[in-house]
N, C-alpha and C positions, 0 to 999 in steps of 0.2 A: 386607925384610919383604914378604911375598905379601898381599894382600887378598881372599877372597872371597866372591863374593854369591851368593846362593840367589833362584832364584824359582819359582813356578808351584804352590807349595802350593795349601790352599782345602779345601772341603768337598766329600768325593765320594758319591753311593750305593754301596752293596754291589755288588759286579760291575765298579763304573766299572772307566774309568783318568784316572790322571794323566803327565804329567811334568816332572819336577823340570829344572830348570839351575842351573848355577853357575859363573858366570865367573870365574876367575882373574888380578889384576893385580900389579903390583908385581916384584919379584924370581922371574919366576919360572922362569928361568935354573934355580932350583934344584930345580925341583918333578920328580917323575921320575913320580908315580904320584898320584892323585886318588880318593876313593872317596865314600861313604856311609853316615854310622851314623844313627841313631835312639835316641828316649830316651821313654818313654810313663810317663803319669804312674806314681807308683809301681813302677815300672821300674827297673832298672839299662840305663845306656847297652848299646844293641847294635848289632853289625857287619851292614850290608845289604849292600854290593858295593864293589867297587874294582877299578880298572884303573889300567894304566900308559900311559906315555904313545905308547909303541911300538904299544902294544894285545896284547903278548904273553903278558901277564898277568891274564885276570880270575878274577876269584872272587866269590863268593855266599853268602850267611846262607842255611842248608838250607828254612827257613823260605818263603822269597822266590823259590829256584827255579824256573824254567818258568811264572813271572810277572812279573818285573819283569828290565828289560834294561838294562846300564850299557855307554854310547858317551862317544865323544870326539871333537870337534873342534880340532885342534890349530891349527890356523888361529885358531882363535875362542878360543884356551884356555880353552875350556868343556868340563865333561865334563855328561853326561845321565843323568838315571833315569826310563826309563822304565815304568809300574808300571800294568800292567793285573790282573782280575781282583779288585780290592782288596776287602778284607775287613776288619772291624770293628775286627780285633786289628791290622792295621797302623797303626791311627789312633796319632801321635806327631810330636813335633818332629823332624826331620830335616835334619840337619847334613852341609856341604858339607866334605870333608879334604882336603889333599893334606899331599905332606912327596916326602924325599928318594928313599923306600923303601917297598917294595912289600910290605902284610900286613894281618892279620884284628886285629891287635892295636892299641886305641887309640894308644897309646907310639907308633905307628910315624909317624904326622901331626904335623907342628909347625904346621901351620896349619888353625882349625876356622873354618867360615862360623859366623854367628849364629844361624842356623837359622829352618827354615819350615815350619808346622802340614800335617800332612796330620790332615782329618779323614774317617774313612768312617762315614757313618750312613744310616738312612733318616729 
Protein backbone atom coordinates (compact mmCIF):
# COMPACT_ATOMS: atom_id res chain seq x y z
CA UNK A 1 0.00 0.00 0.00
CA UNK A 2 1.49 3.56 -1.10
CA UNK A 3 0.56 6.48 1.17
CA UNK A 4 0.33 10.02 0.15
CA UNK A 5 0.50 13.39 1.34
CA UNK A 6 -0.34 16.72 -0.20
CA UNK A 7 0.92 20.05 0.92
CA UNK A 8 1.20 23.77 0.25
CA UNK A 9 -2.55 24.43 -0.46
CA UNK A 10 -3.93 27.88 1.16
CA UNK A 11 -5.72 30.92 -0.06
CA UNK A 12 -4.16 32.77 -2.99
CA UNK A 13 -5.11 36.30 -5.02
CA UNK A 14 -5.95 36.29 -8.66
CA UNK A 15 -2.67 36.21 -10.45
CA UNK A 16 -0.89 34.57 -7.45
CA UNK A 17 0.93 31.30 -7.52
CA UNK A 18 1.13 28.42 -5.51
CA UNK A 19 2.86 25.01 -5.19
CA UNK A 20 1.45 21.97 -4.37
CA UNK A 21 3.73 18.66 -3.15
CA UNK A 22 3.15 15.38 -2.34
CA UNK A 23 5.17 12.84 -0.99
CA UNK A 24 5.00 9.29 -1.65
CA UNK A 25 5.53 6.27 0.90
CA UNK A 26 4.95 2.89 1.32
CA UNK A 27 5.03 0.41 -1.60
CA UNK A 28 6.04 2.38 -3.86
CA UNK A 29 8.25 -0.01 -5.98
CA UNK A 30 4.87 0.02 -7.63
CA UNK A 31 4.04 3.53 -8.55
CA UNK A 32 5.25 4.24 -12.38
CA UNK A 33 3.43 7.62 -12.75
CA UNK A 34 1.97 10.42 -10.22
CA UNK A 35 -0.32 13.12 -11.32
CA UNK A 36 -3.05 15.75 -10.13
CA UNK A 37 -6.80 15.95 -10.27
CA UNK A 38 -9.12 18.52 -8.64
CA UNK A 39 -12.76 18.47 -7.52
CA UNK A 40 -14.55 22.27 -6.92
CA UNK A 41 -17.57 22.33 -5.31
CA UNK A 42 -20.41 21.36 -7.47
CA UNK A 43 -18.01 20.06 -9.82
CA UNK A 44 -17.36 16.68 -11.24
CA UNK A 45 -13.70 15.39 -10.36
CA UNK A 46 -11.15 16.73 -13.15
CA UNK A 47 -7.70 15.86 -14.65
CA UNK A 48 -4.88 18.84 -13.90
CA UNK A 49 -1.57 17.03 -14.98
CA UNK A 50 0.39 13.90 -14.61
CA UNK A 51 3.78 12.59 -15.06
CA UNK A 52 5.73 9.45 -14.89
CA UNK A 53 8.32 8.72 -13.20
CA UNK A 54 10.94 8.69 -16.13
CA UNK A 55 9.63 12.19 -16.88
CA UNK A 56 8.83 10.88 -20.49
CA UNK A 57 5.30 11.42 -19.99
CA UNK A 58 3.52 14.64 -19.13
CA UNK A 59 0.31 15.75 -19.85
CA UNK A 60 -2.11 18.75 -18.90
CA UNK A 61 -5.90 19.59 -18.39
CA UNK A 62 -6.18 22.21 -21.69
CA UNK A 63 -7.59 24.42 -19.04
CA UNK A 64 -4.11 24.69 -16.79
CA UNK A 65 -1.69 24.93 -19.85
CA UNK A 66 1.19 27.53 -19.88
CA UNK A 67 0.35 27.95 -16.14
CA UNK A 68 0.84 25.45 -14.09
CA UNK A 69 3.98 23.01 -14.30
CA UNK A 70 4.12 19.27 -12.85
CA UNK A 71 7.90 17.99 -11.73
CA UNK A 72 9.38 15.20 -9.87
CA UNK A 73 11.73 14.42 -7.58
CA UNK A 74 12.56 10.91 -7.53
CA UNK A 75 14.92 11.08 -4.84
CA UNK A 76 12.32 12.58 -2.57
CA UNK A 77 9.46 10.66 -4.16
CA UNK A 78 7.59 13.58 -4.45
CA UNK A 79 6.05 14.87 -7.39
CA UNK A 80 5.17 19.04 -7.67
CA UNK A 81 2.56 21.39 -9.03
CA UNK A 82 3.50 24.23 -9.66
CA UNK A 83 0.54 26.71 -10.57
CA UNK A 84 1.16 30.26 -11.41
CA UNK A 85 -1.27 32.80 -12.89
CA UNK A 86 -4.13 31.41 -10.76
CA UNK A 87 -7.55 32.38 -11.27
CA UNK A 88 -10.90 32.14 -9.34
CA UNK A 89 -12.09 29.09 -11.26
CA UNK A 90 -9.08 26.94 -10.26
CA UNK A 91 -10.14 27.47 -6.70
CA UNK A 92 -10.88 23.32 -5.45
CA UNK A 93 -9.63 20.47 -3.57
CA UNK A 94 -6.75 19.10 -5.15
CA UNK A 95 -5.70 15.60 -4.86
CA UNK A 96 -2.40 13.97 -5.00
CA UNK A 97 -2.61 10.28 -7.65
CA UNK A 98 -0.13 7.87 -8.43
CA UNK A 99 -0.81 4.21 -9.72
CA UNK A 100 0.84 1.84 -12.02
CA UNK A 101 0.17 3.58 -15.38
CA UNK A 102 0.34 6.56 -17.09
CA UNK A 103 -3.37 8.55 -18.15
CA UNK A 104 -5.97 11.43 -18.00
CA UNK A 105 -8.43 8.82 -16.73
CA UNK A 106 -9.22 8.57 -12.91
CA UNK A 107 -9.42 4.57 -13.25
CA UNK A 108 -5.92 4.81 -14.10
CA UNK A 109 -4.51 5.81 -10.00
CA UNK A 110 -5.07 3.17 -7.30
CA UNK A 111 -3.66 5.52 -4.89
CA UNK A 112 -5.60 9.15 -4.05
CA UNK A 113 -3.83 11.61 -1.39
CA UNK A 114 -6.71 13.15 0.82
CA UNK A 115 -6.54 16.36 -0.72
CA UNK A 116 -5.68 20.16 -0.20
CA UNK A 117 -7.90 23.34 -0.78
CA UNK A 118 -6.57 25.71 -3.06
CA UNK A 119 -8.51 28.85 -2.76
CA UNK A 120 -8.15 31.92 -5.17
CA UNK A 121 -9.95 35.06 -4.25
CA UNK A 122 -9.45 38.55 -3.60
Amino acid sequence: QAQLVESGGGLVQPGGSLRLSCAASGIIFSINSMGWYRQAPGREREFVAAITWGGGLIGYADSVKGRFTISRDNAKNTVYLQMNSLKPEDTAVYYCVAGAHYGEYARTYTYWGQGTQVTVSS
